[in-house]
PDB file of N, CA, C, O and CB in Angstrom:
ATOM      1  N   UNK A   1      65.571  62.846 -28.362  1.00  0.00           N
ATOM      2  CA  UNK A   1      65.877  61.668 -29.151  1.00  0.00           C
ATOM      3  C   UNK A   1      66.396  60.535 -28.264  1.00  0.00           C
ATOM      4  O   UNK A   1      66.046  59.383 -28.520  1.00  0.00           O
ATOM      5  CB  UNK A   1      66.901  62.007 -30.232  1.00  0.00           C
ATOM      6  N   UNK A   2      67.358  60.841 -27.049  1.00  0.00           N
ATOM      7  CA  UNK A   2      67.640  59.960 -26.583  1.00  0.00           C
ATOM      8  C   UNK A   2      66.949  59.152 -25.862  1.00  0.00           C
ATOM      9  O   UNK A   2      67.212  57.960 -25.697  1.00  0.00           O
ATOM     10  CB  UNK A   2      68.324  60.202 -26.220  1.00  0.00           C
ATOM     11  N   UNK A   3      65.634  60.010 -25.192  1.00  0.00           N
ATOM     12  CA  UNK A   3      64.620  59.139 -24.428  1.00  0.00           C
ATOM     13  C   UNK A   3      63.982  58.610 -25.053  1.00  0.00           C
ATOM     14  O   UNK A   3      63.494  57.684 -24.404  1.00  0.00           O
ATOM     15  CB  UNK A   3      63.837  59.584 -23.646  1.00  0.00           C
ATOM     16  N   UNK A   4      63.416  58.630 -26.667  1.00  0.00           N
ATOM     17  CA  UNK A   4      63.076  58.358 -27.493  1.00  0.00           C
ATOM     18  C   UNK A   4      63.506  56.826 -27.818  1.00  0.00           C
ATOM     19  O   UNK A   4      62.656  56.034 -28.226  1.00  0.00           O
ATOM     20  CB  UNK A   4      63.337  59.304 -28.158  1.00  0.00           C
ATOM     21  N   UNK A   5      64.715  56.479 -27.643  1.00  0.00           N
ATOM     22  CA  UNK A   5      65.391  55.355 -28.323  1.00  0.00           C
ATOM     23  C   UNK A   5      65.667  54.776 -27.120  1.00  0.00           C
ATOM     24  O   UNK A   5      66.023  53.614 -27.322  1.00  0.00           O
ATOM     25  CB  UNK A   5      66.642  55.612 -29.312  1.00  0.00           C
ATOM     26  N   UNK A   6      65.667  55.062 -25.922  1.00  0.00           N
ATOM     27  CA  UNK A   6      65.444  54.547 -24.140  1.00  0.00           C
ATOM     28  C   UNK A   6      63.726  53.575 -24.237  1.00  0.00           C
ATOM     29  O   UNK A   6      63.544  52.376 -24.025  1.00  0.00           O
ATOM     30  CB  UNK A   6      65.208  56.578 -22.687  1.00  0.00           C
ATOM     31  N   UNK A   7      62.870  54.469 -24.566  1.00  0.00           N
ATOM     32  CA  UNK A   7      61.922  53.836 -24.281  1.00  0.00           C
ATOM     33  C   UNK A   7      61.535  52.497 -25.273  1.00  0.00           C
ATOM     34  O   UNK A   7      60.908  51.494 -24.934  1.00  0.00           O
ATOM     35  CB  UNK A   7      61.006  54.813 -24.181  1.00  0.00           C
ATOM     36  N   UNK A   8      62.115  52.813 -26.602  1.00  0.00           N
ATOM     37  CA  UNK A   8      61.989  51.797 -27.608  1.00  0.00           C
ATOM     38  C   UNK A   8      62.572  50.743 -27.658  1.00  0.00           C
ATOM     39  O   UNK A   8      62.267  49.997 -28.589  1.00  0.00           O
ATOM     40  CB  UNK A   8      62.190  52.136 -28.575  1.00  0.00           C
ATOM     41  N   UNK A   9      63.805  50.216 -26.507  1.00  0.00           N
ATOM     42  CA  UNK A   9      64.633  49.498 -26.160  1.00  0.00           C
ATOM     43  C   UNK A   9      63.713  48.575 -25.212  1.00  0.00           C
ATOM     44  O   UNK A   9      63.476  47.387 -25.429  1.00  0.00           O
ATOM     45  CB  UNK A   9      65.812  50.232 -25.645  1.00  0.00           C
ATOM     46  N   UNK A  10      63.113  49.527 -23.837  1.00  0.00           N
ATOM     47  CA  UNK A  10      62.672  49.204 -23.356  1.00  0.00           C
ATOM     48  C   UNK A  10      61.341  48.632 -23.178  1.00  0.00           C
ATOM     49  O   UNK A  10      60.909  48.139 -22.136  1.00  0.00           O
ATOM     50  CB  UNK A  10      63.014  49.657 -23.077  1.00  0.00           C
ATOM     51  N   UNK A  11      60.596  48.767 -24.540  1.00  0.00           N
ATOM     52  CA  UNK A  11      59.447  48.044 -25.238  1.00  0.00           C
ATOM     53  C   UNK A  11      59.907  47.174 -25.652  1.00  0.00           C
ATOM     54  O   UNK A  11      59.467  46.111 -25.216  1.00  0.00           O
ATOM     55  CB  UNK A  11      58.727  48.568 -26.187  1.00  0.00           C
ATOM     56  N   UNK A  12      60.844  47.112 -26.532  1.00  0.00           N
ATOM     57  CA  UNK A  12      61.342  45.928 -26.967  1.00  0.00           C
ATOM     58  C   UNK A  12      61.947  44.689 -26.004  1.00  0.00           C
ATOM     59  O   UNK A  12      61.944  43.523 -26.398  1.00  0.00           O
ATOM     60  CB  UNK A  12      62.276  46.358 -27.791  1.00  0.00           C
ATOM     61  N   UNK A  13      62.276  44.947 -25.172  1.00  0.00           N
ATOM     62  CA  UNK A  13      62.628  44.053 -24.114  1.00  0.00           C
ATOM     63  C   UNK A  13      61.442  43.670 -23.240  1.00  0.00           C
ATOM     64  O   UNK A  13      61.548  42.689 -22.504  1.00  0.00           O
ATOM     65  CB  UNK A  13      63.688  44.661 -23.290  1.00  0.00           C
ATOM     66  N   UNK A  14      60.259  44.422 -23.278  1.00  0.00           N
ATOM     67  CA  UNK A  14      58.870  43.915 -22.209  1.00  0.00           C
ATOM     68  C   UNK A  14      58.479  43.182 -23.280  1.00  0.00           C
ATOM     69  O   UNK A  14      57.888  42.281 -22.685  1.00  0.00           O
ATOM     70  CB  UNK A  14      57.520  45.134 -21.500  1.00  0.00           C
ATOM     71  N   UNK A  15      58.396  42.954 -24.270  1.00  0.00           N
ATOM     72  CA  UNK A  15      57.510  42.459 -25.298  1.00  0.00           C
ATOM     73  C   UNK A  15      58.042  40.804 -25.822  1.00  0.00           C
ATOM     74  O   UNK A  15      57.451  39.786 -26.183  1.00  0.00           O
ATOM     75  CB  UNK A  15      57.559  43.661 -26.605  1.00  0.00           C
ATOM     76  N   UNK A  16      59.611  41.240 -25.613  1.00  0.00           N
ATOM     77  CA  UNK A  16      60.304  39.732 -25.952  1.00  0.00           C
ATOM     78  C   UNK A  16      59.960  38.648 -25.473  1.00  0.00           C
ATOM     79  O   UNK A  16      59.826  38.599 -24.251  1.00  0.00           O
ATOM     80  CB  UNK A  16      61.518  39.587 -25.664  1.00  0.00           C
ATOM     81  N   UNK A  17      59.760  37.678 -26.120  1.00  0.00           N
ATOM     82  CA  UNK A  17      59.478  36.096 -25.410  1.00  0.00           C
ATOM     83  C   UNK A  17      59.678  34.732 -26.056  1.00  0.00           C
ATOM     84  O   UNK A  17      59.296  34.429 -27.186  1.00  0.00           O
ATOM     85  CB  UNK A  17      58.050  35.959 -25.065  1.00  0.00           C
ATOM     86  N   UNK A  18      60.106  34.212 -25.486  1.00  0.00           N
ATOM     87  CA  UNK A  18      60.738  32.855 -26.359  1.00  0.00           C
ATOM     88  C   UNK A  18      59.785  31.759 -26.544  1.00  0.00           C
ATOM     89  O   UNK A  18      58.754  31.773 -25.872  1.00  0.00           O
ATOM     90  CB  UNK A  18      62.024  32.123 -25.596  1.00  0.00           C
ATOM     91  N   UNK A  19      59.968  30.970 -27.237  1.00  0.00           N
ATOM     92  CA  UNK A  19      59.106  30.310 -27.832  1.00  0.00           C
ATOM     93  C   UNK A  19      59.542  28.835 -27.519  1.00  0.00           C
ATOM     94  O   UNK A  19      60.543  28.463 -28.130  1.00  0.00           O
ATOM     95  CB  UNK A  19      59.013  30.727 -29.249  1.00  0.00           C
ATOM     96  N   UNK A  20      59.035  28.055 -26.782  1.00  0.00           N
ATOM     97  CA  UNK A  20      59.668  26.707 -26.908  1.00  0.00           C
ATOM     98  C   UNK A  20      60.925  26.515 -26.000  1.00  0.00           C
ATOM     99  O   UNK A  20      61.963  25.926 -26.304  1.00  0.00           O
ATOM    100  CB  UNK A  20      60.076  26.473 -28.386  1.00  0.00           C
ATOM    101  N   UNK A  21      60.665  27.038 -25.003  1.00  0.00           N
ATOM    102  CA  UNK A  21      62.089  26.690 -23.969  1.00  0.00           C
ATOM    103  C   UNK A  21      62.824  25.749 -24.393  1.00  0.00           C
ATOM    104  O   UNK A  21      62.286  24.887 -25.089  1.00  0.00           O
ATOM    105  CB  UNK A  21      61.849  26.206 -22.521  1.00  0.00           C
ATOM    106  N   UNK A  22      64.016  25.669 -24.143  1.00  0.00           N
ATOM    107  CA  UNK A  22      64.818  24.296 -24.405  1.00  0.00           C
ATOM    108  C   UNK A  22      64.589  23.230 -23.065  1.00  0.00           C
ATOM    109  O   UNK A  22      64.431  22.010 -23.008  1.00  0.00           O
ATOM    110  CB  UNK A  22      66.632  24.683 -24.597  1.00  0.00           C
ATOM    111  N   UNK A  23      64.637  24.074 -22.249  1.00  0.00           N
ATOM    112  CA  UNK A  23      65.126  23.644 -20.673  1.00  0.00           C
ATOM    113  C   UNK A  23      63.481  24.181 -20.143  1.00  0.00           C
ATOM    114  O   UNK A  23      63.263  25.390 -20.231  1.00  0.00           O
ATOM    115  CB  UNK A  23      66.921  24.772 -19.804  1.00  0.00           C
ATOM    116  N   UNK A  24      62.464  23.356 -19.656  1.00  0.00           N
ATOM    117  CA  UNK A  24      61.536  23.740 -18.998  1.00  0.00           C
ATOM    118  C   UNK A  24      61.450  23.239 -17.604  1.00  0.00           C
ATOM    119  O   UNK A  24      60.580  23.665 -16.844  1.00  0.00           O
ATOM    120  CB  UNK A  24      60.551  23.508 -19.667  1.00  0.00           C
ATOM    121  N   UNK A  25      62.336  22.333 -17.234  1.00  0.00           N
ATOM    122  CA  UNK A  25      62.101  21.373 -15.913  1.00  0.00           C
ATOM    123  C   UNK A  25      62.655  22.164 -14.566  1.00  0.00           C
ATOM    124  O   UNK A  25      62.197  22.123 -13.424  1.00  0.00           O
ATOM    125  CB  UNK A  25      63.032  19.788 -16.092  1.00  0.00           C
ATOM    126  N   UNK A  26      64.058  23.069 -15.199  1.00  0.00           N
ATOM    127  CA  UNK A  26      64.495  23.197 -13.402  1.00  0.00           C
ATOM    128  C   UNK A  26      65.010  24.641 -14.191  1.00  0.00           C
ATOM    129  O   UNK A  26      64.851  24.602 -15.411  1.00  0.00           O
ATOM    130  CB  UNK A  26      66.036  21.749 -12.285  1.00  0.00           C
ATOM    131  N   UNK A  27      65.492  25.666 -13.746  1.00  0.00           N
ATOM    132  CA  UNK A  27      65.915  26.733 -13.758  1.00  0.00           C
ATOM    133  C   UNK A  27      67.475  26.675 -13.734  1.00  0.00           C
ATOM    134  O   UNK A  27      68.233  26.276 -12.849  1.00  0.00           O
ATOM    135  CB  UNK A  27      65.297  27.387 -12.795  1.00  0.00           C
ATOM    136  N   UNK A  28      67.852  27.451 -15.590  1.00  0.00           N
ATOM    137  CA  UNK A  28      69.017  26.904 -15.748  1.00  0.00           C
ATOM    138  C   UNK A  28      69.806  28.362 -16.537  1.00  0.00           C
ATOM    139  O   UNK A  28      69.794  28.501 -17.760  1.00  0.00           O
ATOM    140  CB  UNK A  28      68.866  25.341 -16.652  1.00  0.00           C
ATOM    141  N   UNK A  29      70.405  29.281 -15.669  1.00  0.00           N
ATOM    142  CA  UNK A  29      70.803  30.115 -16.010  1.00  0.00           C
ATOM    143  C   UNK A  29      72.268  30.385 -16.586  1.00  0.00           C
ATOM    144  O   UNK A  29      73.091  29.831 -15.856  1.00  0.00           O
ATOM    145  CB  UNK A  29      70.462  30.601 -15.244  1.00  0.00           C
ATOM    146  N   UNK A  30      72.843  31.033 -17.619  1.00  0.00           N
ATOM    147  CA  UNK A  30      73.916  31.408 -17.763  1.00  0.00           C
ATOM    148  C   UNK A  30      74.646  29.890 -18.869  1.00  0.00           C
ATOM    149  O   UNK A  30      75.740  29.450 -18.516  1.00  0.00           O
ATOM    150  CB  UNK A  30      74.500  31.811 -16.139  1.00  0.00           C
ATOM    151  N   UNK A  31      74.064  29.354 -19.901  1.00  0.00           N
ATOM    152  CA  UNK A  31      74.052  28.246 -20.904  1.00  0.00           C
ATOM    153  C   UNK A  31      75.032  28.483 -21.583  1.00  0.00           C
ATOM    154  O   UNK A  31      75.008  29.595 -22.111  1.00  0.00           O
ATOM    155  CB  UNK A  31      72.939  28.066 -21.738  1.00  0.00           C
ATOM    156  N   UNK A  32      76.118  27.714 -21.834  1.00  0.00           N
ATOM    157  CA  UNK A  32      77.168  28.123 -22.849  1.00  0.00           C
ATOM    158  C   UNK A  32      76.855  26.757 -23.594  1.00  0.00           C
ATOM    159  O   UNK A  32      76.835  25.641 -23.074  1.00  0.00           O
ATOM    160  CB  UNK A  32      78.918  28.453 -22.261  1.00  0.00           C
ATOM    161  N   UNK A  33      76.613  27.082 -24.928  1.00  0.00           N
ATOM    162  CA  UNK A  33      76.600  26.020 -25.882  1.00  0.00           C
ATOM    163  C   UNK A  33      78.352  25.350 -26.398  1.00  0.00           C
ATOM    164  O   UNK A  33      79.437  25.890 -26.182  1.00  0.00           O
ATOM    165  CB  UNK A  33      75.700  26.758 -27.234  1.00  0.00           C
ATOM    166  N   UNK A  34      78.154  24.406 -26.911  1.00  0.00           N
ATOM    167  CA  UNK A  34      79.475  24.075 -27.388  1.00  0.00           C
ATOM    168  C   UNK A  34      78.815  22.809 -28.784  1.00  0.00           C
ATOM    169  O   UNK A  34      77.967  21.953 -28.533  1.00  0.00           O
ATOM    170  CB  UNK A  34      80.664  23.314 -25.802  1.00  0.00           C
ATOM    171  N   UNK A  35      79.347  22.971 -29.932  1.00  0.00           N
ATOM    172  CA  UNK A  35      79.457  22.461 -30.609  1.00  0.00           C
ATOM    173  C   UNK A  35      80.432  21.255 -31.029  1.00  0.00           C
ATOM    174  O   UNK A  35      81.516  21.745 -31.346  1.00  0.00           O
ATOM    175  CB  UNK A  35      79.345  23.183 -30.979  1.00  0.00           C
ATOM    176  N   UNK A  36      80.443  19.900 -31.142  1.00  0.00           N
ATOM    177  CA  UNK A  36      81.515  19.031 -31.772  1.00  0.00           C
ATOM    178  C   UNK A  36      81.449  17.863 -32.454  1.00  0.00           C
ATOM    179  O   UNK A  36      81.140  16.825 -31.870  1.00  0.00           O
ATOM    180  CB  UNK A  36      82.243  18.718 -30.996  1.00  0.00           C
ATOM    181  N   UNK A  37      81.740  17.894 -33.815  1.00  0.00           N
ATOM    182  CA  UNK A  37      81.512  16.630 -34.732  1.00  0.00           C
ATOM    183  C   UNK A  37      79.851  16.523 -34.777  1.00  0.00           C
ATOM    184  O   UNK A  37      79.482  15.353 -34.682  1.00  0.00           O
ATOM    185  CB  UNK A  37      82.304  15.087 -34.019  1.00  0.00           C
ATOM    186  N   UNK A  38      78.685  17.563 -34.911  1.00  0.00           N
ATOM    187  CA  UNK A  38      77.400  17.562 -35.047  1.00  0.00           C
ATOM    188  C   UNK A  38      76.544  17.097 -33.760  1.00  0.00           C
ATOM    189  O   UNK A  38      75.459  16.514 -33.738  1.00  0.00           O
ATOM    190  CB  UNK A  38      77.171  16.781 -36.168  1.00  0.00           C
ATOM    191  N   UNK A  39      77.268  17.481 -32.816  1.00  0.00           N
ATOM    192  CA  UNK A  39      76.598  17.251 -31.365  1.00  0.00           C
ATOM    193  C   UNK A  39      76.667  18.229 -30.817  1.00  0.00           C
ATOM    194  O   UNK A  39      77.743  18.611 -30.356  1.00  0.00           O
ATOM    195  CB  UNK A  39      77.080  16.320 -30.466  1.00  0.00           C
ATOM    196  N   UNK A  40      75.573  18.911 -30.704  1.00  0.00           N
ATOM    197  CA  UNK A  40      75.642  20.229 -29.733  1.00  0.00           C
ATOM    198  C   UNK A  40      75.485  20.482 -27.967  1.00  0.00           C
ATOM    199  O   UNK A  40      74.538  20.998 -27.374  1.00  0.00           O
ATOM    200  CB  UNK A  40      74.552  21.001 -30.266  1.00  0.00           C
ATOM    201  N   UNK A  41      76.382  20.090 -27.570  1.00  0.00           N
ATOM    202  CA  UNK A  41      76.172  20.337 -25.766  1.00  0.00           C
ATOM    203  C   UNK A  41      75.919  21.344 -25.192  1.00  0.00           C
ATOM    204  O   UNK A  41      76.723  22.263 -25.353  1.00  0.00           O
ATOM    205  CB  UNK A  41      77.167  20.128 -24.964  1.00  0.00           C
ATOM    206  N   UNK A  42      74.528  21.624 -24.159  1.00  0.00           N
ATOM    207  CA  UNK A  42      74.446  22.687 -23.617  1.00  0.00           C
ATOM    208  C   UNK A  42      74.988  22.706 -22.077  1.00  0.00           C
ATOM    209  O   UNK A  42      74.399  22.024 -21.238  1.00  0.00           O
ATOM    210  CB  UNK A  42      73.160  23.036 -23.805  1.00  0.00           C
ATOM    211  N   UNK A  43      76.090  23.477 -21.728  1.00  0.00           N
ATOM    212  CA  UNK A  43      76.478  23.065 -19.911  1.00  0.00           C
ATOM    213  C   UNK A  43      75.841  24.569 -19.580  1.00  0.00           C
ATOM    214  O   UNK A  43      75.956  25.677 -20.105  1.00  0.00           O
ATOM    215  CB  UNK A  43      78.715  22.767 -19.245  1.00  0.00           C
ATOM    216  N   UNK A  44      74.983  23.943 -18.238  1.00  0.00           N
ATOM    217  CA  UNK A  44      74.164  25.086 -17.758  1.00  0.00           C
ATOM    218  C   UNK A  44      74.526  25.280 -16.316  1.00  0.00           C
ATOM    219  O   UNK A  44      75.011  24.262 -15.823  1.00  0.00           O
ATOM    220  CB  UNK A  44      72.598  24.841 -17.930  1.00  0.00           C
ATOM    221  N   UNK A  45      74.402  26.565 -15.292  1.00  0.00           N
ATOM    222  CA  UNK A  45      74.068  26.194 -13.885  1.00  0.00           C
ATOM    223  C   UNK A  45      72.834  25.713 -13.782  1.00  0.00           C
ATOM    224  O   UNK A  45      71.963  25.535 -14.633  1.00  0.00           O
ATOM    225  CB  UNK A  45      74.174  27.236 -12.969  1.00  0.00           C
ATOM    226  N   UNK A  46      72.870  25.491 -12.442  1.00  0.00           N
ATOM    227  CA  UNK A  46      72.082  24.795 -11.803  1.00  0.00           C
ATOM    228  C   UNK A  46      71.547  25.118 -10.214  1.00  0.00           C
ATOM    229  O   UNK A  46      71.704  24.546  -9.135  1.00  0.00           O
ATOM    230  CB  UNK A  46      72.688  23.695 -11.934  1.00  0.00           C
ATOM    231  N   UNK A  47      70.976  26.095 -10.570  1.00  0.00           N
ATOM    232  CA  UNK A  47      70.140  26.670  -8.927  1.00  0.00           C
ATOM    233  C   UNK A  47      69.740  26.015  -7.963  1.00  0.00           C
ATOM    234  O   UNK A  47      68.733  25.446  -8.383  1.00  0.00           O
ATOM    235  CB  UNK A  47      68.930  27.263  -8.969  1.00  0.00           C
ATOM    236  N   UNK A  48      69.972  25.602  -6.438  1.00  0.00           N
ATOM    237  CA  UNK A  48      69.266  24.417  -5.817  1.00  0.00           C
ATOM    238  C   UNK A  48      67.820  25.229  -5.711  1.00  0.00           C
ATOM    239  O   UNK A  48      67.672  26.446  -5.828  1.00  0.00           O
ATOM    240  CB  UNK A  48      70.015  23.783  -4.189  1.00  0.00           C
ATOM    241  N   UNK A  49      66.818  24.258  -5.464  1.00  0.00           N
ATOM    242  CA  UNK A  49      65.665  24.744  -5.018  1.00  0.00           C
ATOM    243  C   UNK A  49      65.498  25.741  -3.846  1.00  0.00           C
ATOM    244  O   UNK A  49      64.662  26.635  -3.719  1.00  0.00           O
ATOM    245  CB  UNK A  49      65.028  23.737  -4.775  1.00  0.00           C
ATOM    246  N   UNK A  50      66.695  25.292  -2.863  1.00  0.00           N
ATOM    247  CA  UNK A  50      66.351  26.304  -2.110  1.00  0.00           C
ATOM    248  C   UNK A  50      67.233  27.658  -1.393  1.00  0.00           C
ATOM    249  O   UNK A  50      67.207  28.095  -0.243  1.00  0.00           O
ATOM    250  CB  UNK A  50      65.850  25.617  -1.278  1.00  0.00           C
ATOM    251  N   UNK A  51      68.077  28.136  -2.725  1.00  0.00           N
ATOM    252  CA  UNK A  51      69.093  29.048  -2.481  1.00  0.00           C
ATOM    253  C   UNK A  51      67.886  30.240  -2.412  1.00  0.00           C
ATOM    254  O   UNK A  51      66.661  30.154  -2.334  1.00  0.00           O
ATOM    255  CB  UNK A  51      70.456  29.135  -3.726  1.00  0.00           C
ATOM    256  N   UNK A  52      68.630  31.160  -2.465  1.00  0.00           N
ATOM    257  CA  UNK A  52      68.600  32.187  -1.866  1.00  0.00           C
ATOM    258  C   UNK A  52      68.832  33.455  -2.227  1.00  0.00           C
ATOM    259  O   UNK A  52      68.040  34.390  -2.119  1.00  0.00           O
ATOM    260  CB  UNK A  52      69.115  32.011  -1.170  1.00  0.00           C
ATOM    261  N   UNK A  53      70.200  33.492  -2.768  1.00  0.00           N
ATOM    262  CA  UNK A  53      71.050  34.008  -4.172  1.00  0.00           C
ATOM    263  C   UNK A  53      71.411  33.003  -5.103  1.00  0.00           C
ATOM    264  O   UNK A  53      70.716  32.508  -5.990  1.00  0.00           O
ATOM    265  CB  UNK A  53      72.439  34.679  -3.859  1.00  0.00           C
ATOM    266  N   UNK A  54      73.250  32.628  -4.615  1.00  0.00           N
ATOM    267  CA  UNK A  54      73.231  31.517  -5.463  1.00  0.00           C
ATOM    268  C   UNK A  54      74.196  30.149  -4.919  1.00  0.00           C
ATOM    269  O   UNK A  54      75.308  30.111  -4.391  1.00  0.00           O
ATOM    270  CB  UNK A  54      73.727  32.096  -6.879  1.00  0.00           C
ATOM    271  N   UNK A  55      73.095  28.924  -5.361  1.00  0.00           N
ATOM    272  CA  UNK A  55      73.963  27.964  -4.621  1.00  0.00           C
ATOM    273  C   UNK A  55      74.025  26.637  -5.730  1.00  0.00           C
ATOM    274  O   UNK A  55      73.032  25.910  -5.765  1.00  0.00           O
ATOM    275  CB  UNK A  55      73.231  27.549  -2.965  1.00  0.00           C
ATOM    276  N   UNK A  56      74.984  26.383  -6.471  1.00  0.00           N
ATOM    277  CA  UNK A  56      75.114  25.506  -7.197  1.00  0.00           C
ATOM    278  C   UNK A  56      76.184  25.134  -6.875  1.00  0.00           C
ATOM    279  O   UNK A  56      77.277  25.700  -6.843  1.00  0.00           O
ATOM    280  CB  UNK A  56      74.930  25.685  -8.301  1.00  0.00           C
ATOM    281  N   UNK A  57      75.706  23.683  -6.514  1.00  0.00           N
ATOM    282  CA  UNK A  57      76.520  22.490  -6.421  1.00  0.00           C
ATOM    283  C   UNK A  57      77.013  21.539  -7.699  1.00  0.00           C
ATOM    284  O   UNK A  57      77.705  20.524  -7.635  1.00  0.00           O
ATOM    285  CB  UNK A  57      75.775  21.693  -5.569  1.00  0.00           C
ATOM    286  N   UNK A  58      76.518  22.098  -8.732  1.00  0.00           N
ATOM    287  CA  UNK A  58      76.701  21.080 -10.169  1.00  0.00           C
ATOM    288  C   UNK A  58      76.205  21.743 -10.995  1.00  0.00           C
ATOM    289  O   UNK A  58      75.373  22.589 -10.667  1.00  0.00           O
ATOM    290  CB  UNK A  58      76.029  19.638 -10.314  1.00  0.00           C
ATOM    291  N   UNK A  59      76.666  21.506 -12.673  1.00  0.00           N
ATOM    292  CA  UNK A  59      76.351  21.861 -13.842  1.00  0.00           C
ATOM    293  C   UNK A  59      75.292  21.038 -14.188  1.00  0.00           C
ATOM    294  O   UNK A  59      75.045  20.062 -13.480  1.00  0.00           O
ATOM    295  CB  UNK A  59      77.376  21.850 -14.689  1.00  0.00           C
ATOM    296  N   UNK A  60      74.662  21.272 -15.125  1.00  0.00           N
ATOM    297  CA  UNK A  60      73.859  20.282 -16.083  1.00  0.00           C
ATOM    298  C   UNK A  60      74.502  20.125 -17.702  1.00  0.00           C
ATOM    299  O   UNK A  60      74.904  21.079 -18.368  1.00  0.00           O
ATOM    300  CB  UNK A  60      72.209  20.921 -16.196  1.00  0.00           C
ATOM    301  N   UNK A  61      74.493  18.849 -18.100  1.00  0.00           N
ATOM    302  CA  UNK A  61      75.124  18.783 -19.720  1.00  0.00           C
ATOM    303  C   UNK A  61      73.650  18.410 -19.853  1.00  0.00           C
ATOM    304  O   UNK A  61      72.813  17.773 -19.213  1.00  0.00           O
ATOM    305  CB  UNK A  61      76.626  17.508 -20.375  1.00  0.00           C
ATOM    306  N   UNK A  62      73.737  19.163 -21.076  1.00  0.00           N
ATOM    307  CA  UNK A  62      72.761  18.623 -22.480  1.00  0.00           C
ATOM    308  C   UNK A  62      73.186  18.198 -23.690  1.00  0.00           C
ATOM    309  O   UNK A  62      74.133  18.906 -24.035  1.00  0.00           O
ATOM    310  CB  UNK A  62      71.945  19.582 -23.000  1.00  0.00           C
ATOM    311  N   UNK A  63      72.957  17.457 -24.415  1.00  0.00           N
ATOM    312  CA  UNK A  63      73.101  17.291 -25.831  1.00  0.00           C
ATOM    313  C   UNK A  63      72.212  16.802 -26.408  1.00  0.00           C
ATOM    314  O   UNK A  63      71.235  16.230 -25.925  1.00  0.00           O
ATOM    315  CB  UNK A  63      74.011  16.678 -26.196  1.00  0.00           C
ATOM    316  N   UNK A  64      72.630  17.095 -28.184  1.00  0.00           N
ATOM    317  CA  UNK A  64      71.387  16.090 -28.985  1.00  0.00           C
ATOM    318  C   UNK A  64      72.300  16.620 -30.572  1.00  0.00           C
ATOM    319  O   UNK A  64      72.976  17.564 -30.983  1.00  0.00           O
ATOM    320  CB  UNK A  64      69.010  16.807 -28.732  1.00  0.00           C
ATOM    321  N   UNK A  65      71.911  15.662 -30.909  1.00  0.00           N
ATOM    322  CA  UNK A  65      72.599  15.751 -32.674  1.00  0.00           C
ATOM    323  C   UNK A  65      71.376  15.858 -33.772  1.00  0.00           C
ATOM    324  O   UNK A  65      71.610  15.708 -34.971  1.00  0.00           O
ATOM    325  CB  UNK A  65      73.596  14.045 -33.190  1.00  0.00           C
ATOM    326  N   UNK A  66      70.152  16.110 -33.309  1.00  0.00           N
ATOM    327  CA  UNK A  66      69.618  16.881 -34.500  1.00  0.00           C
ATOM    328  C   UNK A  66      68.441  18.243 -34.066  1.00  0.00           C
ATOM    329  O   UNK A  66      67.569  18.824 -34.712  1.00  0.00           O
ATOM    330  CB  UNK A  66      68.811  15.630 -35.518  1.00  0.00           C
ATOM    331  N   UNK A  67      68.926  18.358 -32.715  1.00  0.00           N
ATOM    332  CA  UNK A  67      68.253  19.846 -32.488  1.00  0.00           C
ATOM    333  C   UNK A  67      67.070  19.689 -32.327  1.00  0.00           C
ATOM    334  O   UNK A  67      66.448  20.738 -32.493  1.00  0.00           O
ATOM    335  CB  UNK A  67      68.350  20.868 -33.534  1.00  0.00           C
ATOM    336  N   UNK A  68      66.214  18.483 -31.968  1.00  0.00           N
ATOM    337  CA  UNK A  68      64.288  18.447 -31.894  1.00  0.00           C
ATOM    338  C   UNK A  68      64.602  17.621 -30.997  1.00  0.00           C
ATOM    339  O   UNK A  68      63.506  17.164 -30.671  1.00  0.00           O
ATOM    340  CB  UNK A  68      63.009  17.852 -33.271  1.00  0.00           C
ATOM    341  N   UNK A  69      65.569  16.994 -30.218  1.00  0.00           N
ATOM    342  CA  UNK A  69      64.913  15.417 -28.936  1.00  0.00           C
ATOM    343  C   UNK A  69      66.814  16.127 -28.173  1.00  0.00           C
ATOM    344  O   UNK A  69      67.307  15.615 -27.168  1.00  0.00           O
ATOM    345  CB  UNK A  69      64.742  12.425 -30.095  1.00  0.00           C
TER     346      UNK A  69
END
């Protein structure tokens, strides 16, 4: 049973895929949203192009107040 529910996890995770990136331009890992007064900000890292592991020099903010722009 347990390998059973191992492998079904692990289908489920090859199969997942998102639809509509938010962020398609630069590679933006580890997103904490924040909500305030109907403005939703996304602060993201920010990978340089040419790290290695990891080299961020700056965050990225996002926002938008109706969730489509």
């Amino acid at each position: 049973m347990k390998h059973l529910l191992l492998l079904a996890a692990a289908f489920t995770a090859a199969t997942a895929s998102a639809q509509n990136p938010v962020i398609s331009a630069v590679y933006t890992p580890d997103p904490a949203p924040y909500v305030h007064d109907g403005t939703v900000y996304l602060f993201v890292d920010h990978d340089e192009d040419d790290a290695v592991y990891f080299k961020m020099k700056d965050w990225l903010l996002f926002s938008t107040t109706d969730m489509a722009n």
